[in-house]
C-alpha positions as CSV (number, residue, x, y, z in Angstrom):
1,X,-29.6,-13.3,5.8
2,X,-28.4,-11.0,8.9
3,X,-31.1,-10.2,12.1
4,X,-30.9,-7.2,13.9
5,X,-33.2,-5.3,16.3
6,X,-33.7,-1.8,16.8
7,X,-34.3,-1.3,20.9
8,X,-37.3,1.8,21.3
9,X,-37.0,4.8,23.7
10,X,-36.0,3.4,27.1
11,X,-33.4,4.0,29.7
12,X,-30.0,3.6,29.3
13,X,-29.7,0.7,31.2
14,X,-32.8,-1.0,29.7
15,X,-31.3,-0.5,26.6
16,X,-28.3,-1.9,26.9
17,X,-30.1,-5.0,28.4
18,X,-32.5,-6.2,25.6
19,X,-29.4,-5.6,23.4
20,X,-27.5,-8.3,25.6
21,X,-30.7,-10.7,25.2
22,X,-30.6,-10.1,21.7
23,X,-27.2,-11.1,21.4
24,X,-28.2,-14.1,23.7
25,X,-30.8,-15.1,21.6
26,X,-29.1,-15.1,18.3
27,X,-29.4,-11.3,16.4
28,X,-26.7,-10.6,14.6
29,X,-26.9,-6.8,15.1
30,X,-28.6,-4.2,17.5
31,X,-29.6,-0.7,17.3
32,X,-30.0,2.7,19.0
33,X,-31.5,5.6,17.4
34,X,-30.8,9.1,18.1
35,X,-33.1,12.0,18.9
36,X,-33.4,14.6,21.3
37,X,-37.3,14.2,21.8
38,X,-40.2,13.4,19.7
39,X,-42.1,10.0,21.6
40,X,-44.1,11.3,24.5
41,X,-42.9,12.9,27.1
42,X,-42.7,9.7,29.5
43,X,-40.1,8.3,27.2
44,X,-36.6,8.3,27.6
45,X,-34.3,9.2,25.1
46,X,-30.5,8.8,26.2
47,X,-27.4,9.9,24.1
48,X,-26.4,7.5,20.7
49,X,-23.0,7.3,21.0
50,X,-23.0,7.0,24.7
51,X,-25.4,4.2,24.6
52,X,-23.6,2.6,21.4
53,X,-20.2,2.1,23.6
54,X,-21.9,0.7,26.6
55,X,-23.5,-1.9,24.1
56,X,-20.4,-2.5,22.5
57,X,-18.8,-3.1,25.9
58,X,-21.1,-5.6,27.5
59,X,-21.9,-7.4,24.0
60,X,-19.1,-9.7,22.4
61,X,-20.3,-10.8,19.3
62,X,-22.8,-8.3,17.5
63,X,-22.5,-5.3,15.2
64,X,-23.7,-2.4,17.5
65,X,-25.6,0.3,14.7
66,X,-27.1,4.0,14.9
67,X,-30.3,3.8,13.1
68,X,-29.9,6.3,12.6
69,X,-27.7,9.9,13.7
70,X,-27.2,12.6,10.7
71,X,-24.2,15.3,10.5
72,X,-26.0,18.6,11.1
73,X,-26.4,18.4,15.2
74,X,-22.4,17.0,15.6
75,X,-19.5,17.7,12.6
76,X,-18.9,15.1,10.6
77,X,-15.1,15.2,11.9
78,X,-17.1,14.3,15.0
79,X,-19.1,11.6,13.9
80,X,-15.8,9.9,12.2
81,X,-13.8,10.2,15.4
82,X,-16.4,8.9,17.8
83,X,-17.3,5.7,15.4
84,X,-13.5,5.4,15.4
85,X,-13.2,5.0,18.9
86,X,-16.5,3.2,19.2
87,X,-15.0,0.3,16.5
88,X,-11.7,0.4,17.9
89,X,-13.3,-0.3,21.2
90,X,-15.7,-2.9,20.1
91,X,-13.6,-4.9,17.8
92,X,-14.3,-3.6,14.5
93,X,-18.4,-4.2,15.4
94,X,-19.5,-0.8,15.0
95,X,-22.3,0.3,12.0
96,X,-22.4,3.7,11.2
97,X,-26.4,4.8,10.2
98,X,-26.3,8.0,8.9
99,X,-29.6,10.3,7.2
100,X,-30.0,13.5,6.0
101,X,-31.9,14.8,9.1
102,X,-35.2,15.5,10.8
103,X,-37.1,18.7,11.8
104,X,-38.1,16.6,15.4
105,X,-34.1,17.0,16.1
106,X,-33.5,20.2,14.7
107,X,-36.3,22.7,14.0
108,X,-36.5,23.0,17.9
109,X,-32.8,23.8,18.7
110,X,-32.4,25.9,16.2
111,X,-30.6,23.7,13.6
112,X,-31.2,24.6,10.1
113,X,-32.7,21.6,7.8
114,X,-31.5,24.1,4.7
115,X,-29.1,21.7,2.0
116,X,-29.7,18.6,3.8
117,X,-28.9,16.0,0.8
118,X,-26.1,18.4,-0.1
119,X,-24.6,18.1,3.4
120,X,-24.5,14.7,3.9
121,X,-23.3,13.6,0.7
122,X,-20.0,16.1,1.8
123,X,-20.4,14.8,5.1
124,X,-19.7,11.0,4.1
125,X,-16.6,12.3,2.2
126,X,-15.0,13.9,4.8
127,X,-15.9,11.3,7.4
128,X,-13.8,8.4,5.1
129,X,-11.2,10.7,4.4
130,X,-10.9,11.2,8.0
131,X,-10.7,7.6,8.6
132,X,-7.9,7.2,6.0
133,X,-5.8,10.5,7.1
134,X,-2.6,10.2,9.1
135,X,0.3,13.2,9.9
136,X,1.9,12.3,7.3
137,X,-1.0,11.5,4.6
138,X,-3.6,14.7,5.9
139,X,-6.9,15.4,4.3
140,X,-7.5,18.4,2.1
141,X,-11.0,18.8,1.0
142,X,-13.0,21.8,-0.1
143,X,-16.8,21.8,-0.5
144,X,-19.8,24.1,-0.5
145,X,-20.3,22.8,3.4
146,X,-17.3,21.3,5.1
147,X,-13.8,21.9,4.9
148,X,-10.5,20.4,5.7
149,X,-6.8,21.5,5.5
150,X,-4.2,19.4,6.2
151,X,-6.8,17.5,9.0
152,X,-6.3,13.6,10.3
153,X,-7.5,12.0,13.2
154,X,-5.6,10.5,16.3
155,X,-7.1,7.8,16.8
156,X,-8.0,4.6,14.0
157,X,-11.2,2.4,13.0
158,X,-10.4,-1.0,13.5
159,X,-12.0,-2.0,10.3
160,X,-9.8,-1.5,7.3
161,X,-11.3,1.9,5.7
162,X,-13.7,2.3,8.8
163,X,-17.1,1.1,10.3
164,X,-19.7,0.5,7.2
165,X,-22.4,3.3,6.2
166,X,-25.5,2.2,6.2
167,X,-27.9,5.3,4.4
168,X,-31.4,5.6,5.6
169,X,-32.8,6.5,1.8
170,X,-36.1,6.6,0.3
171,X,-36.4,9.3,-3.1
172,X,-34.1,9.3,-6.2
173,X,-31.5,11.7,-5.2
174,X,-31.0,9.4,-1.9
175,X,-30.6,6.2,-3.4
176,X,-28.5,7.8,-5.7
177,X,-26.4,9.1,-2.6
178,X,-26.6,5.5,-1.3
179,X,-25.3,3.8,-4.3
180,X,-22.0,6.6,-4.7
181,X,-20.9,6.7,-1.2
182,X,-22.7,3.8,0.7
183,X,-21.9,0.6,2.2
184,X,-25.7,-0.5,3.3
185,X,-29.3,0.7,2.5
186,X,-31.7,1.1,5.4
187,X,-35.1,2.2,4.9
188,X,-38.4,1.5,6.6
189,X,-42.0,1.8,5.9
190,X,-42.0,-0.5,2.6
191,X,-43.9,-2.9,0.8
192,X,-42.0,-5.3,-1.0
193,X,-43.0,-3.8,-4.1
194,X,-42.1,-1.1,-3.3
195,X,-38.8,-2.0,-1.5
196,X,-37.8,-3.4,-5.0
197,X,-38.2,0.1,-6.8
198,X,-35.6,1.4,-4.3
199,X,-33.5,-1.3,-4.8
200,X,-33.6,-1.2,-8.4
201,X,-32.5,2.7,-8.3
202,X,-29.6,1.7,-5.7
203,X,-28.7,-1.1,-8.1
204,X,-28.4,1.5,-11.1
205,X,-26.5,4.0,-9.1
206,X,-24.5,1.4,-7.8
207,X,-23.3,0.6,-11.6
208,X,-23.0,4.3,-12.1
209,X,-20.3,4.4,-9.1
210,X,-18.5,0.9,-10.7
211,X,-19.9,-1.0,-8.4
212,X,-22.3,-3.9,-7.3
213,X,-24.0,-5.6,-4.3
214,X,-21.6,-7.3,-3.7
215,X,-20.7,-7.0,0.1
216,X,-23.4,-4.3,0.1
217,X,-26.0,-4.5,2.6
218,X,-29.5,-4.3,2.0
219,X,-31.1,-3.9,4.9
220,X,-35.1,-3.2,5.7
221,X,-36.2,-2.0,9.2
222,X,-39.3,-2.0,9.9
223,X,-41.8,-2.1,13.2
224,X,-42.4,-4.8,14.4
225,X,-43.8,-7.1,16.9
226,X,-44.7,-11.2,17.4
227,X,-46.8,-13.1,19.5
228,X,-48.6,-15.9,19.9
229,X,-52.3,-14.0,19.7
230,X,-52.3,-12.8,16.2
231,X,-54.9,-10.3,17.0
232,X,-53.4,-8.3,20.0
233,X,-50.1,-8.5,17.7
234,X,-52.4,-6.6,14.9
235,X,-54.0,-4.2,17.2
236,X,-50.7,-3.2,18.9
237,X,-48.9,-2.6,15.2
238,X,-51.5,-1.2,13.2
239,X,-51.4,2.7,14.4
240,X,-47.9,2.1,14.6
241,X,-47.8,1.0,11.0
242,X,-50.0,4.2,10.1
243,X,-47.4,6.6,11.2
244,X,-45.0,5.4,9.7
245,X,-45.9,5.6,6.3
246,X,-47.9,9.2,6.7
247,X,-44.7,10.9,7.9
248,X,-42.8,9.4,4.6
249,X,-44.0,10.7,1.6
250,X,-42.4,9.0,-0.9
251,X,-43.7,5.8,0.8
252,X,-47.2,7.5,1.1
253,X,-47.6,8.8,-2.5
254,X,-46.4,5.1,-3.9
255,X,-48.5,3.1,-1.7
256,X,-52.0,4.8,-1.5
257,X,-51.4,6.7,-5.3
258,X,-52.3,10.6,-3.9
259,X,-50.0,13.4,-2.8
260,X,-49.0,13.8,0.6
261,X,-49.9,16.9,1.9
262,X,-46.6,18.1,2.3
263,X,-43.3,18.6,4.0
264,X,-44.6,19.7,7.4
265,X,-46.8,16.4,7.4
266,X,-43.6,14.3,7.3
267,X,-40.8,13.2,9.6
268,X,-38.4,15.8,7.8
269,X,-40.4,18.7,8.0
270,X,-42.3,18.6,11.2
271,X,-41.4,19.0,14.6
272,X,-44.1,17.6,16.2
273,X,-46.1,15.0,14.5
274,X,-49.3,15.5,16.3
275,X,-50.4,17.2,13.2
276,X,-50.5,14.3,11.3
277,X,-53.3,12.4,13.2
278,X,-55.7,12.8,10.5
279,X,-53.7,11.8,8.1
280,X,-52.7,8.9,10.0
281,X,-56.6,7.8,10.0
282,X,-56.9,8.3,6.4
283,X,-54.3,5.2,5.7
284,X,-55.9,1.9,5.4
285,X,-55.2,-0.6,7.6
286,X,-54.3,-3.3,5.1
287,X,-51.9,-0.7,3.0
288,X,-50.0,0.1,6.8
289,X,-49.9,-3.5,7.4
290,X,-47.3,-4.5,4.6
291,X,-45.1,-2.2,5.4
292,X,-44.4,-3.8,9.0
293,X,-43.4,-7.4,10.2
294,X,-46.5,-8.8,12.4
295,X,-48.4,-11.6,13.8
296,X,-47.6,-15.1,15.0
297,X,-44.0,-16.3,13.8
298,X,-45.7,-18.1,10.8
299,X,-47.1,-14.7,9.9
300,X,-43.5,-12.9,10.4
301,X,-41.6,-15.7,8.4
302,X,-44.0,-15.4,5.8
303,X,-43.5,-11.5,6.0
304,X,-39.9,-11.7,6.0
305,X,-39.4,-14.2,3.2
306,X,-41.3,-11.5,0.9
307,X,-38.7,-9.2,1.8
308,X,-36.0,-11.7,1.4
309,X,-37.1,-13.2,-2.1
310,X,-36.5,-9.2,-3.4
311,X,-33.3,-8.6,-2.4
312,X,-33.3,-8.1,1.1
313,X,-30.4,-9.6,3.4
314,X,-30.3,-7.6,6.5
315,X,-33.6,-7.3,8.4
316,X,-33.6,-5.1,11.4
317,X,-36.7,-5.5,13.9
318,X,-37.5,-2.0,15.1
319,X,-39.1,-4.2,18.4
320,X,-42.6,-2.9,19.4
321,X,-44.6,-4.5,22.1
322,X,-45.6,-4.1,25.7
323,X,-43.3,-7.4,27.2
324,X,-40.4,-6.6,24.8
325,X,-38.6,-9.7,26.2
326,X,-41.0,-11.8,25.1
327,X,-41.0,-9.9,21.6
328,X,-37.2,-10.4,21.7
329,X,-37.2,-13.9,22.6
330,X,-39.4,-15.3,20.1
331,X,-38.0,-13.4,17.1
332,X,-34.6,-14.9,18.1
333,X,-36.2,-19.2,18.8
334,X,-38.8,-19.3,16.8
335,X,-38.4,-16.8,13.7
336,X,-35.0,-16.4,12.7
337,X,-34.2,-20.5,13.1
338,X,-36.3,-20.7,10.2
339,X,-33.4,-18.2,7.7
340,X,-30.5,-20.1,9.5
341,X,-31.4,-23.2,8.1
């Protein structure tokens, strides 16, 4: 079982620094997300990549992740020559997240969200065959999206075949994507029930492709937050929890058995999610609550284990809480001692 934490919108420098305590305090992985905007405006949102290699550098033993960056804002020749440089520089500890995109990133810049599934699965093919490409072995490739003639990088991933892909998926055609071209799963906003039902589709598609789980990550990310007052831990989580399954509707139709209202209700459709506050309110509090790791750490073990017990072996704590220290510290002594046993 792997730990990881997702840091939230903060400085740069911030950042970087609960990624060193994390390291310090036994995660196995840490995470940076990538957005233009979408918190509130007093948020800070600095560049992934940028923020990724200055993690790398003052980190020595962690996987360093983008939870996760898609291939419509940057090429994916791009994306495969930055994570090149960003695994050479760290080591080989680089973790390539990659989705299919978000209207919060690209409705306001003018970036279509047209053919998204479509363009990432052509995405991850040309980013491997990138990886693999030399002057004398170039990539050809031609696809509906992206194409390459007689391309290859100069410069190398340190990992043999490049950093792992880590999908964010959550519908059928996803998982499916997952399974074919994937090297880790990483959702959010999941019960274990329903966390199972992905991972049985991923399994299938997995068999599809000739493969298995084996050295496959299957990772979960959700919010989270611990502390000793189990009440202060429920009131911070709990709205927090509610977003996060009104803006997925796959997760929202499963758990509360309705149809979401539609694609500009979720996180792929809208570009500003103040338009979901009603919908939000409609989600009980109990539903929102298993989706998210929260409480005391006996609560968050307990949590966790349900995760663990079907299938899941790569938790990532997307870290909510207003002394995030504190939130970092006792994940790392007095939660995650308990899986390392």
């Amino acid at each position: 079982m792997r730990f990881g934490i997702e840091i939230p919108a903060k400085p740069a420098s911030e950042i970087v620094r609960l990624a060193v305590l994390g390291e310090k305090v036994g995660f196995d992985t840490v995470w940076w997300t990538d957005h233009y905007s979408g918190g509130p405006p007093t948020e800070v949102m600095p560049e992934l990549f940028t923020v990724m290699a200055i993690m790398g550098h003052e980190t020595k033993r962690v996987g360093v992740g983008s939870a996760v960056t898609d291939i419509r804002r940057r090429h994916p020749a791009t994306v495969a020559q930055t994570a090149a440089t960003l695994d050479e520089m760290s080591n080989g500890r680089t973790i390539l997240g990659l989705g299919a995109g978000e209207a919060t990133n690209l409705s306001p810049m003018g970036i279509s969200a047209k053919n998204m599934h479509g363009r990432l699965k052509e995405g991850i093919k040309v980013i491997k065959m990138l990886w693999e490409a030399d002057h004398l072995h170039p990539a050809n490739f031609e696809g509906d999206y992206y194409t390459l003639k007689d391309a290859f990088l100069q410069v190398k991933p340190f990992q043999k075949g490049g950093p792992p892909i880590y999908v964010a998926a959550y519908g059928p055609k996803m998982l499916e994507l997952a399974g074919e071209l994937g090297d880790g799963w990483i959702p959010f906003a999941h019960t274990p029930e329903t966390f199972l039902w992905g991972l049985d589709l991923l399994k299938k598609s997995l068999a599809e492709n000739g493969r298995s789980l084996e050295g496959f990550s299957v990772a979960y990310a959700p919010n989270a937050t611990v502390s000793t007052e189990r009440e202060a831990a429920r009131r911070l989580i709990t709205p927090i929890a509610r977003t996060g399954v009104a803006i997925m509707p796959q997760q929202y139709e499963q758990l509360l058995g309705k149809k979401h209202p539609g694609f500009e209700y979720s996180m792929a459709g809208a570009p500003d999610l103040k338009n979901i506050t009603d919908l939000k309110a409609s989600i009980p509090e109990d539903v929102a609550l298993k989706t998210v790791i929260w409480g005391t750490p006996d609560d968050c073990i307990e949590q966790i284990d349900s995760f663990r017990k079907v299938g899941c072996n790569h938790v990532i704590f997307a870290i909510r809480g207003e002394d995030l220290d504190s939130v970092v510290t006792l994940f790392g002594t007095k939660v995650l001692p308990y899986f390392r046993k």
